[in-house]
N, C-alpha and C positions, 0 to 999 in steps of 0.2 A: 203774338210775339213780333218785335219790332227790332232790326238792326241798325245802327245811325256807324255808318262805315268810316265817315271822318268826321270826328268836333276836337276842334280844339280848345278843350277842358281848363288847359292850363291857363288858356288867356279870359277865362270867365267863369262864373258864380262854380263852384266845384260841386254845392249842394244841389246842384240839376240835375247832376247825375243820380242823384236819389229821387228825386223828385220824376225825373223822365223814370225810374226804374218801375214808381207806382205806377205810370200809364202804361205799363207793359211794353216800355222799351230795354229789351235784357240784353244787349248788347252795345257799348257804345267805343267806337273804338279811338283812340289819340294817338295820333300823329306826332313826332319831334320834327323840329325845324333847324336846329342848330343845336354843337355842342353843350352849347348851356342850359338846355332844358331837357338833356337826356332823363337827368335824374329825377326832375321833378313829373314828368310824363308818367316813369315806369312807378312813382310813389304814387300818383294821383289811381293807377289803374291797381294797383294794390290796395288801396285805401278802398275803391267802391267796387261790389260786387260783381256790376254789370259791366267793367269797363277792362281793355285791353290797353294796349300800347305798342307803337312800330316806331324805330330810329332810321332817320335823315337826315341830310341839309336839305334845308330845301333852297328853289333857286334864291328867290329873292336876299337869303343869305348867304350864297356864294360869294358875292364881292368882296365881306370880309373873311372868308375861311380862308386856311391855307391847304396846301396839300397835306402836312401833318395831320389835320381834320380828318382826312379821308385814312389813316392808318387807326388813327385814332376809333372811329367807327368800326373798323373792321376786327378790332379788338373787343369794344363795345359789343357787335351784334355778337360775335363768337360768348362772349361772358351771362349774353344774354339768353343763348341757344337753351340753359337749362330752366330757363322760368317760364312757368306755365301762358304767363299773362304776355311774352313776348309773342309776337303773329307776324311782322312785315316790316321791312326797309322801307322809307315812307318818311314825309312827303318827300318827294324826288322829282326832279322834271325840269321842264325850261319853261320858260315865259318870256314872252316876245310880245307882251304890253308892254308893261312899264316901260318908257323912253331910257330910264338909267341900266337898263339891264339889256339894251337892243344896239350897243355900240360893237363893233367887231370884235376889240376884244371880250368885253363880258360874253358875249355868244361864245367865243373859244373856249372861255372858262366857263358858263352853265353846261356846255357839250363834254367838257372834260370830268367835270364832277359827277355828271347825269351820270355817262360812260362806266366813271368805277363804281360808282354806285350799282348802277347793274351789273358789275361783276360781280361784288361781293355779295346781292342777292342769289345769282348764279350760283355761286360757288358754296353758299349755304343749303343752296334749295330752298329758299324763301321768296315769297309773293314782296310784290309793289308795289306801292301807291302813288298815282302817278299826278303831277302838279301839268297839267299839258293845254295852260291859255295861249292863244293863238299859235302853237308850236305842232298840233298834231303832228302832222307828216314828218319832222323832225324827230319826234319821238317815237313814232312806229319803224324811220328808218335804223334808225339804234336799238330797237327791241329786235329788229330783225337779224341784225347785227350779232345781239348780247342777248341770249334768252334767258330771262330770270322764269321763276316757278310762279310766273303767271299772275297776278293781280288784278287793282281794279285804274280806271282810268277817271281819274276825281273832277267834278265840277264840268261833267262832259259834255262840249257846245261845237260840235265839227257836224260835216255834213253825214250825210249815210252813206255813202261812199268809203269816209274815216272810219266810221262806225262799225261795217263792214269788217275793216283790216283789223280793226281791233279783236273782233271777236272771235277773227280766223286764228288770231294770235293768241288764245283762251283767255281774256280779259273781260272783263264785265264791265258797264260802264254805270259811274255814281252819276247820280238825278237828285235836287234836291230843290230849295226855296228859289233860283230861277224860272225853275217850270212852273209855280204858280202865281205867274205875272202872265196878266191877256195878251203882253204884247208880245212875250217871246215864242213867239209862233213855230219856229222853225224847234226848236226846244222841248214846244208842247205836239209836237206833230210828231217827230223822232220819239217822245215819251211812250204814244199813245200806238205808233204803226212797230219797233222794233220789238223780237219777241221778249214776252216776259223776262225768259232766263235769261235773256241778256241785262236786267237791270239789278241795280242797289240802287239804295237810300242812304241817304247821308243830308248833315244838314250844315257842315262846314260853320258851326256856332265858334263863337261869335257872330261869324261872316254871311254871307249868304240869304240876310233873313227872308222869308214867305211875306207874299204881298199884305199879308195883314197885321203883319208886324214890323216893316218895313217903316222908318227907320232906326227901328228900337236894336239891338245887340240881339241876335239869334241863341237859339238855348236846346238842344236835344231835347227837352219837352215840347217842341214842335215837330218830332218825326211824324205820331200819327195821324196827327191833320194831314201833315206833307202825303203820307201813303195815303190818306182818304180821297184827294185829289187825287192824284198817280191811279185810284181806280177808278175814278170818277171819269178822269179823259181816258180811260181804258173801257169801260162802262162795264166794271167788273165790281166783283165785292172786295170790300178791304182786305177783308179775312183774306179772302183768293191771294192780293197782293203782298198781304204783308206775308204768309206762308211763304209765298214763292221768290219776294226779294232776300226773305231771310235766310233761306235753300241757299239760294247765289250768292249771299256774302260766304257761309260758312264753304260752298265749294272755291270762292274767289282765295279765303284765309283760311286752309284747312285747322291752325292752332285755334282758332276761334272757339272749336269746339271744348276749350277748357271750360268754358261756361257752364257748359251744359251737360259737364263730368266732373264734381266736385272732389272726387277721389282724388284726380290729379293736382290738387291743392295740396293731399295729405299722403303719399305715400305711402304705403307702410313694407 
């Protein structure tokens, strides 16, 4: 059993998710990014068996939200508290790449939206998925701040030092198609030396893709490769890894476990 902790579904072939579900990937989880795909997230994760979904802004569209956005959400997650296939606030975070997102004020504004974002996690009791390119320390200092019910830290490329903070913080951190590039060294060294329980999978499809798909559109039917590497620089068995990343997604996202309790589909 295989977890792909973030794809984003909505932006590609949605039949993947069937398709990843035959290679025994039983969990995949999507991400919203903006208001406008709340609804289509939470159909796509109802529509296929293996697949969940969590609401956010994420930064990159911050610059168009407004703060009604963020009331809006909190309305959202509350409506969403009773459906099984809801798991996490998500994607959330700052990014301190992109030049158009690294002016003083957009920094004010990804820090302000990050901010309530974590509190309406908080305030739920829900985990979160964290958007944190070149921002760690930014983002650890506001978790430390605003503690949400703990999540995972997406596309995770900081030193072990960050790595560290993260974990003390009970965050797991997602691994995915950058660690199987030779040259990301420091990426495949953190994969291979941090303990297991510290990691997830995820394959951030579209985005993301594994060096042998690279530069084709990435697709959750590349998690098991991706694990087979992941045990390969660990020099373990897949099995070993896939068991034990899929442990940590389901302790990172405890609703996860709808999956793998069908009952709570049906009530009675």
């Amino acid at each position: 059993m295989w977890i792909d902790t973030h794809c984003h579904l909505d932006a590609t072939d949605d039949g993947a998710a069937t398709r990843a579900g035959g290679q025994g990937v039983s969990g995949i989880v999507i991400p919203a990014i903006e208001l406008a795909n709340f609804g289509l997230v939470a159909a796509l994760a109802r529509q296929h068996a293996n697949c969940v979904y969590a609401l956010g802004i994420h930064p990159m569209y911050v610059p168009q939200a407004g703060l009604a956005d963020l009331q809006h959400l909190r309305c959202a997650v509350e409506a969403a508290l009773s459906d099984a296939k809801f798991v996490a606030i998500g994607e959330i975070g700052l990014d301190y790449f992109i030049p158009a997102l690294c002016s003083a004020d957009m920094r004010d504004k990804q820090e302000l939206f990050y901010r309530e974002q974590l509190k309406i996690a908080r305030d739920f009791d829900l985990p979160v998925l964290l958007h944190v390119r070149r921002s760690q320390d930014q983002i650890l200092k506001h978790l430390r701040q605003i503690a949400p019910g703990g999540g995972i830290a997406h596309a995770f490329n900081g030193s072990s030092q960050q790595a560290e903070a993260f974990l003390k913080l009970g965050f797991k951190l997602g691994f995915g198609g950058a660690m199987t590039f030779d040259r990301a060294l420091q990426i495949r060294r953190l994969a291979a030396q941090l303990p297991l329980e510290a990691l997830v999978l995820e394959t951030d499809a579209p985005d993301m893709a594994p060096a042998w798909l690279h530069p084709q559109p990435n697709s959750p039917e590349q998690l098991p490769r991706i694990g087979a590497l992941l045990a390969q620089l660990r020099d373990s068995a897949p099995a070993q890894v896939a068991q034990a990343t899929s442990g940590n997604a389901l302790a990172a996202l405890p609703r996860l476990s709808c999956l793998f309790n069908p009952a709570r589909f049906n009530p009675s």
